[in-house]
C-alpha positions in Angstrom: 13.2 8.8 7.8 10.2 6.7 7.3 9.2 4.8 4.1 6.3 5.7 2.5 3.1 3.2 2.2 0.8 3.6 -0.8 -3.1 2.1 -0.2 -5.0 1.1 -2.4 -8.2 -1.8 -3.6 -10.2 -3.6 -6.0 -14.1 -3.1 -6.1 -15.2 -5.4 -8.0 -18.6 -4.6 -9.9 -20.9 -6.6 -6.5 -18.7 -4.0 -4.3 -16.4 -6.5 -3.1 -12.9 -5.4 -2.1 -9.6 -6.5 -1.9 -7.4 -4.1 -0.2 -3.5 -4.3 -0.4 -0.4 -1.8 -0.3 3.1 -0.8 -1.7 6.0 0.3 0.7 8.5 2.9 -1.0 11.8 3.1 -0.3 11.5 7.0 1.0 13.0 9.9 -0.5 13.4 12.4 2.5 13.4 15.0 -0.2 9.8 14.6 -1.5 7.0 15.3 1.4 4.3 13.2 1.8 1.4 15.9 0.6 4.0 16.8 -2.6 3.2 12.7 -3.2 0.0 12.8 -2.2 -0.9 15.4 -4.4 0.5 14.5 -8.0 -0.9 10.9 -7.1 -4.3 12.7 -7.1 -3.4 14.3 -10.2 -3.1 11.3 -12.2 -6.2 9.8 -10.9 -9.2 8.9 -13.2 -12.0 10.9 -12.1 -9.8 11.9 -8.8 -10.1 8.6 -7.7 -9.1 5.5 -10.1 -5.9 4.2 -11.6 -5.0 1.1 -13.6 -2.5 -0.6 -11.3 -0.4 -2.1 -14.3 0.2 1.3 -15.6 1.8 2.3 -12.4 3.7 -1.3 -11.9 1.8 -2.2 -9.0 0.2 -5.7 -8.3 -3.2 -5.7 -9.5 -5.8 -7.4 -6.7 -8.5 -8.6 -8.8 -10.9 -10.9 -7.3 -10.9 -14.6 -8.2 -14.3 -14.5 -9.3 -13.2 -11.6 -11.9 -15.5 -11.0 -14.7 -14.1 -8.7 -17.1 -17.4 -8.3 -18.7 -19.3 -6.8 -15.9 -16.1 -5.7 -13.3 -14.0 -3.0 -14.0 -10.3 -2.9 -14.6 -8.8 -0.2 -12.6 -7.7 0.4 -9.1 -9.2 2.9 -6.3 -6.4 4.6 -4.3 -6.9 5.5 -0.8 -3.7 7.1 1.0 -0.3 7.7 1.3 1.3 7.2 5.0 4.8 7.1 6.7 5.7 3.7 7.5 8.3 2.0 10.2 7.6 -1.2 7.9 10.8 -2.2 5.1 10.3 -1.9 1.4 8.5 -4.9 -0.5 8.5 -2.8 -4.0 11.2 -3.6 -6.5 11.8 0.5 -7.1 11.9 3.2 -5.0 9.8 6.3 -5.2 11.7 8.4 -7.5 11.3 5.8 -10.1 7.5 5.6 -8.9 7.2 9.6 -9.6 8.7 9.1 -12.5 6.0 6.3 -13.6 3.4 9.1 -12.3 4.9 11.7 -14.5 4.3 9.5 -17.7 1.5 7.8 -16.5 -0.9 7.0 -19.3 -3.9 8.0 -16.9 -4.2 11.5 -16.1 -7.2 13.7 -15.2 -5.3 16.4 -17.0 -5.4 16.3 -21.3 
């Protein structure tokens, strides 16, 4: 079974971008659109996250000025990968993070 690649960037407040990813150890038990889902569920306004709420590396800009750039994340996909893991924990322990995640569209 394929590992699982999480997307994601920084936009810095000029609209510049830094794109990286995660690769997950998969879990042939959870589907990719199960993943994809609660992921979405967690986002900010269906679309941001705070990367060191979720233990991923945070890709902020060197020219990064907290004062006028924000401090959270945009995700953009989940995919099957051929590629090996570079994340120190493996997607159930990411879920789990989800599950508790501070950041949650829902109250």
């Amino acid at each position: 079974m394929p590992n699982i690649q999480f997307n994601y960037r920084y936009r810095d407040g000029a609209n510049y971008k830094k794109h990286d990813f995660v690769i997950f150890k998969n879990d042939p038990s959870i589907s990719i659109e199960e993943l994809e889902s609660l992921i979405k569920s967690k986002l900010i306004d269906e679309t941001w996250f705070y990367a060191y709420e979720w233990k991923l590396p945070e890709l902020f800009l060197s020219t990064c000025d907290f004062r006028i750039d924000p401090t959270w994340h945009e995700f953009e996909s989940v995919e099957y990968t051929d590629e090996s893991p570079n994340s120190p924990f493996d997607l159930k322990e990411f879920i789990t993070l989800l599950t508790v995640s501070i950041s949650t569209n829902n109250p």
